[in-house]
C-alpha positions in Angstrom: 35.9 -69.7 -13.8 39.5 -69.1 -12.6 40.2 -65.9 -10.9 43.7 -65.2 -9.2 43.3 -62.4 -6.5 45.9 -59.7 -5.9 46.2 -57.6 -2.9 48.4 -55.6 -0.7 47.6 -53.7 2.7 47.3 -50.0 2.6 44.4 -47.4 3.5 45.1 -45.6 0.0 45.9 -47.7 -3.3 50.1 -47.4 -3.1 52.5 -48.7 -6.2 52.1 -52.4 -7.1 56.2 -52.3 -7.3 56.4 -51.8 -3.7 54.0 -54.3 -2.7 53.6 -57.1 -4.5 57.4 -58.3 -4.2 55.9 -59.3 -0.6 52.9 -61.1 -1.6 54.2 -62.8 -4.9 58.0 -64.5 -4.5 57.2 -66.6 -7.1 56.7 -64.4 -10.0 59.0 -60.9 -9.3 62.9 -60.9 -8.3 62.7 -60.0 -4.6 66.5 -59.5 -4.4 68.2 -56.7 -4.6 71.3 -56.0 -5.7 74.4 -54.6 -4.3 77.2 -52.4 -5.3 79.6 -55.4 -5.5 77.2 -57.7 -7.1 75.9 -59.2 -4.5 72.9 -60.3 -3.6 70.6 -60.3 -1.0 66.8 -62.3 -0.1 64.5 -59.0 1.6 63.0 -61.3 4.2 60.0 -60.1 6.5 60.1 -59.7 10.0 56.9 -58.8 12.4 58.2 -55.3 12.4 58.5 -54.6 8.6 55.5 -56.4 7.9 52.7 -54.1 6.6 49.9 -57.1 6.3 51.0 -58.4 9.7 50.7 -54.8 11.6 47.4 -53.6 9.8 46.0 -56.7 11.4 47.8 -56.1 14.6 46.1 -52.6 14.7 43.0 -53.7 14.2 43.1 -56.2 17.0 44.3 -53.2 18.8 40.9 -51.2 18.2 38.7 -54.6 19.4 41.2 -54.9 22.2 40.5 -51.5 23.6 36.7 -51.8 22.8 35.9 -54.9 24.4 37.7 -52.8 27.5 35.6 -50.1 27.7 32.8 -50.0 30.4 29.7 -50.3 27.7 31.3 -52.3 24.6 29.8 -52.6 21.5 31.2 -56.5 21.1 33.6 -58.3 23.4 36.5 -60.2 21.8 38.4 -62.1 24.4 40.9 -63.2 22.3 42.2 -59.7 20.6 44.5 -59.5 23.3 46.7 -62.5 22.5 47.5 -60.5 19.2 48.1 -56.9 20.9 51.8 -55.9 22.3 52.2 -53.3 25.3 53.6 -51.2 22.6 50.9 -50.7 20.3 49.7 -47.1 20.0 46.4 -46.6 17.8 44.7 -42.9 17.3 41.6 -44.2 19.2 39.5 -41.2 18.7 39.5 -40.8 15.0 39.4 -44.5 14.2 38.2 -46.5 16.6 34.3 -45.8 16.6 34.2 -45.9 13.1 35.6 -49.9 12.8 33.7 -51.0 16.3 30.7 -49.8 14.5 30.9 -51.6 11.6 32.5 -54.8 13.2 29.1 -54.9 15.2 27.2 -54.1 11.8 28.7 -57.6 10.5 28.6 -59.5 13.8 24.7 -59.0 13.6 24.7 -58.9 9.7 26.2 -62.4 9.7 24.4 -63.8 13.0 21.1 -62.8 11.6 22.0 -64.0 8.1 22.9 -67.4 9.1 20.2 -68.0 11.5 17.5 -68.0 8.7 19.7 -70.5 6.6 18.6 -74.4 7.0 20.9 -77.8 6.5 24.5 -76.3 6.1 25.8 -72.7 7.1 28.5 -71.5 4.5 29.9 -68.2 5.6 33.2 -67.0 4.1 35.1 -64.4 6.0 37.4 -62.3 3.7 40.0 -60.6 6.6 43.3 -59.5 7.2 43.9 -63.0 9.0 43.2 -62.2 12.7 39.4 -62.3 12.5 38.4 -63.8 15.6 34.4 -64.0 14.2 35.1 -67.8 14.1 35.6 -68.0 17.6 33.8 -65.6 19.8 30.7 -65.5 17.9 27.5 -67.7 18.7 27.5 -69.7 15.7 24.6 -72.4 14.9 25.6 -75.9 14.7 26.8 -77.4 11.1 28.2 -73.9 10.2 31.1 -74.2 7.7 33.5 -71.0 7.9 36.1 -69.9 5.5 38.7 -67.8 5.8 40.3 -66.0 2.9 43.6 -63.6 4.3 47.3 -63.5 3.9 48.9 -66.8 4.6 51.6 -65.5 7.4 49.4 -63.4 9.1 46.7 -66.3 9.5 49.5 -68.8 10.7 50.8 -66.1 13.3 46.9 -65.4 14.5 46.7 -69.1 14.6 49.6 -69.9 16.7 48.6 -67.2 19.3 45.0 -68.4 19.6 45.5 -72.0 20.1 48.2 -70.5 23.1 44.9 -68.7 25.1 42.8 -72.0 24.7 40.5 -70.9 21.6 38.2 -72.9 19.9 35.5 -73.2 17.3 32.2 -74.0 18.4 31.5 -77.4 18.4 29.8 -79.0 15.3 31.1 -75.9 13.1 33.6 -76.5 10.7 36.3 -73.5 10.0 39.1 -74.0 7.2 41.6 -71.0 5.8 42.1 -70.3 2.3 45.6 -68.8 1.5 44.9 -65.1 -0.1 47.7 -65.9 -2.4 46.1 -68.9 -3.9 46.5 -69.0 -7.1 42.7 -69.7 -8.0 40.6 -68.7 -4.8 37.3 -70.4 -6.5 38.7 -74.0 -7.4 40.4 -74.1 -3.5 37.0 -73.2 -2.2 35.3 -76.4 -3.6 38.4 -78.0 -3.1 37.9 -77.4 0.4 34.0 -78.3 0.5 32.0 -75.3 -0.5 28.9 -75.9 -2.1 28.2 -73.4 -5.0 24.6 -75.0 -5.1 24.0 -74.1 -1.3 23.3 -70.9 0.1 26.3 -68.8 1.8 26.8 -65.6 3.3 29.9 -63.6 2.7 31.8 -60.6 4.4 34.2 -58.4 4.2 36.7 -56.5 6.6 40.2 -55.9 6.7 41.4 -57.9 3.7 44.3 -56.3 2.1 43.4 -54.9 -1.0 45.7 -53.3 -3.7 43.9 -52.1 -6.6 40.0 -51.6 -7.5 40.8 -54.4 -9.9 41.5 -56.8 -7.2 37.8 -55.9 -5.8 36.7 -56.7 -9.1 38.6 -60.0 -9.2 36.6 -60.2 -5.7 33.5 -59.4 -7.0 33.7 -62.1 -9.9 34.5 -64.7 -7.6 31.8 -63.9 -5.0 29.5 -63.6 -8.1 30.2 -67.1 -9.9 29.7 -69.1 -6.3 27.3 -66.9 -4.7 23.8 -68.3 -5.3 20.7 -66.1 -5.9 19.9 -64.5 -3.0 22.8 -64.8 -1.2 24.4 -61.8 0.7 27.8 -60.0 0.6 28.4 -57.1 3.0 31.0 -55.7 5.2 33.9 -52.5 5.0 35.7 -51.4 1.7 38.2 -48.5 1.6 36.8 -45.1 -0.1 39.6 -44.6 -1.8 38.0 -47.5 -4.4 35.6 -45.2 -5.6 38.0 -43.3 -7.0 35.9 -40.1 -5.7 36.2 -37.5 -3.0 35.3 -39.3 0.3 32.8 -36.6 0.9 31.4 -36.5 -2.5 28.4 -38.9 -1.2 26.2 -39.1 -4.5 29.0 -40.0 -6.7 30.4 -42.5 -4.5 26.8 -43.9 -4.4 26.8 -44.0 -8.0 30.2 -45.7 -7.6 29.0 -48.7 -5.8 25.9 -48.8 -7.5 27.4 -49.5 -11.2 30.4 -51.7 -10.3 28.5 -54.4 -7.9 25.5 -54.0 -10.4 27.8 -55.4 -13.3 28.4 -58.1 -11.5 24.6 -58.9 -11.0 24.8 -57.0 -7.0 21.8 -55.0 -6.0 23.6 -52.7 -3.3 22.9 -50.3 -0.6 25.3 -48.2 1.5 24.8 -48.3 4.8 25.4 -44.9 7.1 27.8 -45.1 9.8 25.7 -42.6 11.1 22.8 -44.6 11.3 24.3 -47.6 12.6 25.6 -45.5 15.5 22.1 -44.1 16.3 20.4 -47.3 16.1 23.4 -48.5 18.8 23.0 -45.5 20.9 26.2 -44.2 19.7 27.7 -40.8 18.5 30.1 -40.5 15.5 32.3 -37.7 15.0 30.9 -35.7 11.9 33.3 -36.0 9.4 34.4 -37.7 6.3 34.9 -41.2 6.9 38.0 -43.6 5.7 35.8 -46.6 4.8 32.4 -47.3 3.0 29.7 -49.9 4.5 27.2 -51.7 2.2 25.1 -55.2 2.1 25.0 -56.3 -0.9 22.0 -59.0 -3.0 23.3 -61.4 -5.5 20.6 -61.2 -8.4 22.2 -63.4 -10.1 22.3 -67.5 -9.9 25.8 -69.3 -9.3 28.7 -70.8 -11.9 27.3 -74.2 -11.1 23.0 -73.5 -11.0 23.7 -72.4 -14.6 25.3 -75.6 -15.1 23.2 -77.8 -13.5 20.0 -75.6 -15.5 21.8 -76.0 -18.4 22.6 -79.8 -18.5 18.9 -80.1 -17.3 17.7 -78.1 -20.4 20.0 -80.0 -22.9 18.5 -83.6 -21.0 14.8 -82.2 -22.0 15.8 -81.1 -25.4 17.4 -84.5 -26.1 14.4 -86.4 -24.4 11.7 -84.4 -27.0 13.8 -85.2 -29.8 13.8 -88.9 -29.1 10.0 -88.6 -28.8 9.8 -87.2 -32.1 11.7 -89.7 -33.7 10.3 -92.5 -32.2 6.6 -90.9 -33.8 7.7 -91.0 -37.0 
């Protein structure tokens, strides 16, 4: 299976024209031309950089939580990514990510704990997850990034200047979002489609509901049976009201089901309860769900398959020799 992702940052789907010149030099003309004939390179800075603030702000929301005099989670390394200038609406946005960040931390912790031999999680983030490194991860746990490229290279830089490190005996690698064939880098990389593996999702930049699909195919084809996939999507996906709860139920339930998903959404509401905490009533900006993968992996069919054609071959010889 080969299965190119595309995504851009946004909390509503916005033009692919106006974003995918920043994620894809290789295939659009990201020059512009001038009166006079000119030319000129559009070159990112940290400032113009959508991908790069998104994941800034987000930091910004752990940053201030981890400060607060009963956190939820502590992240001691969200600071290195903050700067004194940052202003984030903390009322309207902050509970509602701190809540589900804990909902994966424990998701993913408890997940993992009940796997034997090797640990396969794959983190699909907007490049300054810090999961890797401030949770309490079991030994012989292999981690996997999957976020934009520059964004993971500047979180990278500013965590190995506060000291950070991966627990030892774990293993954590980065896959480049704008790999051309996510899947093939995976293995390339040492995931083992024949091993049980837990996958989440938070913060990745994501474009159109066809890029969750492209998501949802890859996840599906290396996802074993039984394996989980859970963590934040924005509403907008749904391509519903935000409010309109039954039909974005229905939503979720039909696409991840065509991919072989048994789903649930998850209440924010309940979450919050359960952690002694009070949301703001209100339509929300995100949707939360844990996923099932029904289905077995690209490579159990595979190995089934070539099993099934061995015993098939092994009767006929049988036969033959009887005659």
């Amino acid at each position: 299976m080969q299965c190119a992702l595309k995504f851009a940052c946004s909390a509503a789907p916005p033009s692919s024209a106006s974003i995918a010149p920043l994620l894809f030099p290789n295939t659009h003309n990201n020059k512009k031309k001038l009166r006079n004939g000119c030319s000129i390179r559009a070159e990112l800075s940290d400032d113009n950089d959508p991908l790069l603030q998104a994941a800034i702000n987000s930091a910004s929301l752990r940053f201030h939580e981890t400060h607060r005099q009963d956190p939820l989670f502590i992240d001691p390394y969200a600071g290195c990514f903050v700067s004194t200038h940052t202003q984030m609406d903390m009322e309207t946005k902050a509970k509602q990510y701190c809540i589900a960040t804990k909902f994966i931390d424990d998701k993913l912790l408890s997940t993992v704990n009940h796997m034997d031999g090797l640990k396969q999680v794959v983190l699909l983030s907007d490049g300054m997850d810090t999961r890797p490194y401030r949770l309490n991860w079991l030994s012989s746990t292999i981690m996997f990034d999957i976020s934009p490229l520059r964004v993971f290279q500047k979180a990278a830089e500013k965590l190995d200047g506060v000291g950070a490190k991966i627990p030892q005996r774990c293993l954590f690698l980065h896959v480049p979002l704008e790999t051309p064939n996510i899947q093939e880098t995976l293995v390339t990389k040492g995931f083992n489609c024949t091993r049980p593996s837990v996958w989440a999702i938070q913060g990745l930049p994501l474009m159109t509901l066809v890029s969750f699909e492209e998501i949802l195919l890859t996840v599906s084809g290396m996802a074993m049976k039984g394996c989980l996939f859970f963590g934040e999507l924005p509403a907008w996906l749904a391509e519903t009201g935000i409010g309109n709860k039954s039909s974005t139920k229905k939503w979720i339930n039909n696409i991840f089901m065509s991919y072989g998903f048994k789903v649930d959404m998850i209440s924010y509401d309940e979450v919050a309860k359960r952690l002694s905490k009070v949301v703001k009533p209100g339509d929300y900006e995100k949707i939360l769900f844990v996923a099932e993968q029904l289905r077995c992996s690209d490579d159990q069919m595979e190995t089934w398959r070539k099993e099934l054609q061995r015993v098939d071959e092994d009767g006929d010889e049988e036969g033959f020799e009887d005659l």
